[in-house]
Steps between C-alpha positions, in 0.01 A plus 500: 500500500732344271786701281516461112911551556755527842311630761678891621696469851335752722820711635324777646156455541263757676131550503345843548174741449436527149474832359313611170795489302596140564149358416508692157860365460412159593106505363661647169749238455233253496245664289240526757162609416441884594226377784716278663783847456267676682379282754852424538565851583236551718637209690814673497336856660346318742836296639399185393755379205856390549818473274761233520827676423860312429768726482243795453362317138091422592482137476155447604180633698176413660181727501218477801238678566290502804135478656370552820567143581737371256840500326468346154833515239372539165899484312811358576723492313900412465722561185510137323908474578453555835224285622590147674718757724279628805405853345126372479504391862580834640347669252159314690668515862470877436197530328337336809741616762278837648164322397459485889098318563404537136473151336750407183417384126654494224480376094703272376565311152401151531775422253765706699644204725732752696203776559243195630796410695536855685167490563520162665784623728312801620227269604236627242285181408405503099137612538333556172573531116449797330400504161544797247221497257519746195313563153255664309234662683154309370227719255280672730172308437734163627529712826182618508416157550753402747415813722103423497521190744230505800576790703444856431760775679514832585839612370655838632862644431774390808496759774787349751390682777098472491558153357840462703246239743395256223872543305622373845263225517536385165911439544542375820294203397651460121888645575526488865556812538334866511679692236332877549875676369494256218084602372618902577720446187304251294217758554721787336639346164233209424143473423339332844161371566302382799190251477237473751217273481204596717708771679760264596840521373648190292760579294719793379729483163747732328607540148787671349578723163775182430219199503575407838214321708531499875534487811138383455290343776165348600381356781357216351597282200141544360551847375844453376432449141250755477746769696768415246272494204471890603863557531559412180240697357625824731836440321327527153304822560701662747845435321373384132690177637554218244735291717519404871719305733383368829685315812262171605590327789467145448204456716320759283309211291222709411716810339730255348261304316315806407818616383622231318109502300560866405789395300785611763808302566789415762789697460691421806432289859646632839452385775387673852734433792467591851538409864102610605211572235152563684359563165301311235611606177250289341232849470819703368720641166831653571606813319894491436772267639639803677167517723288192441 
């Protein structure tokens, strides 16, 4: 992390539980989106957000949220005067410190020397870039096209508990991790759908009233395209969609060359760290930075 002028001298540094008003305080300061506001504050409800303090001013905090089996920090961050000083370190040590068996991960910014760095130092090896693709949602005879392919799915709205089984499945072997708290919510304020193919279950994905794709997975690469084809078409007559924005792990190749075709682009690259992954995030599209 490097400091555009003299970095602060921490005098009186302590790191506690975030409450609701310190995210808005901090999220507002830096113009956060109102998703990552609320996912913030759900964090926050659930005990999972801490707040660097110096002298009682909030000079930086880090947001987690957990799974069954995992830990993962979607935001840290430090006030740019005060970082080069430690807060980001214990803002992590504490982030992690009650994760007890659950595995850690974390995003960082590849360009952010100081945030690789913390990483590092926790023992989290780099694991995969993330790409955020964005644009213009293609006319609806281009999808068409994309979402014919060579399979042909039964599609029915996500139940978590009489699909909980397959939902289960489906993230342990893209995330790691079963995430049946997480799909309770995404059920309640996005558009979800589950795809079967010959009564099996392959792949579930979720749109949202913002454009969002994701989380989004398969169990094989082969349907990926077609799966995403219909997520962006779900967006467009669910939502009357005309934009979208996507996270694409690196090893996506199909979805980010099918992507890049439809006319999207890279916004931003993060990049994935952790000390275990069991997944293979090459079958799956993250949702928000907050969550992935």
């Amino acid at each position: 992390m490097h400091c555009s002028r003299p970095c602060a001298v921490v005098s009186d540094l302590a790191i506690g539980p975030a409450g609701a008003q310190d995210v808005r305080a901090i999220q507002r300061r830096r113009n956060c989106d109102d998703t990552a506001v609320r996912l913030a504050l759900a964090s926050a409800e659930r005990g999972t957000v801490w707040v660097a303090r110096d002298a009682g001013e909030r000079v930086g905090i880090a947001v987690a949220h957990d799974s069954e089996a995992e830990r993962y920090v979607g935001d840290l961050f430090v006030e740019p005067s005060y970082r080069g000083t430690g807060v980001g370190g214990e803002l992590l040590v504490a982030a992690f410190g009650d994760a007890g068996d659950r595995t850690r991960a974390m995003l960082v910014d590849p360009g952010d020397a100081g945030g690789v760095a913390l990483a590092l130092r926790q023992r989290m090896m780099l694991r995969e870039p993330i790409v955020r693709l964005a644009g213009a949602i293609p006319r609806e005879e281009e999808l068409a096209k994309m979402a014919a392919g060579d399979y042909r799915f039964e599609v029915d709205t996500i139940d978590p508990v009489s699909h909980g089984f397959g939902l289960r499945g489906l993230d342990a072997q893209t995330r790691g991790t079963p995430r049946d708290a997480d799909h309770q919510q995404f059920a309640g304020s996005a558009t979800g759908h589950a795809f079967f193919l010959r009564g099996e279950f392959i792949a579930y994905g979720y749109v949202w009233p913002d454009g969002r794709i994701g989380p989004l997975a398969c169990a094989s690469q082969a349907y990926l395209v077609q799966i995403f084809a219909y997520a962006l078409l779900s967006l467009t007559r669910t939502y009357g969609a005309s934009w979208c924005t996507a996270l694409v792990p690196g090893s996506n190749l199909r979805i980010a060359r099918a992507a890049l075709r439809a006319g999207l682009r890279i916004e931003a690259v993060s990049l994935l760290a952790g000390d275990v992954f069991q997944g293979d995030l090459s079958t799956y599209v993250g949702y928000h930075s907050l969550l992935f």
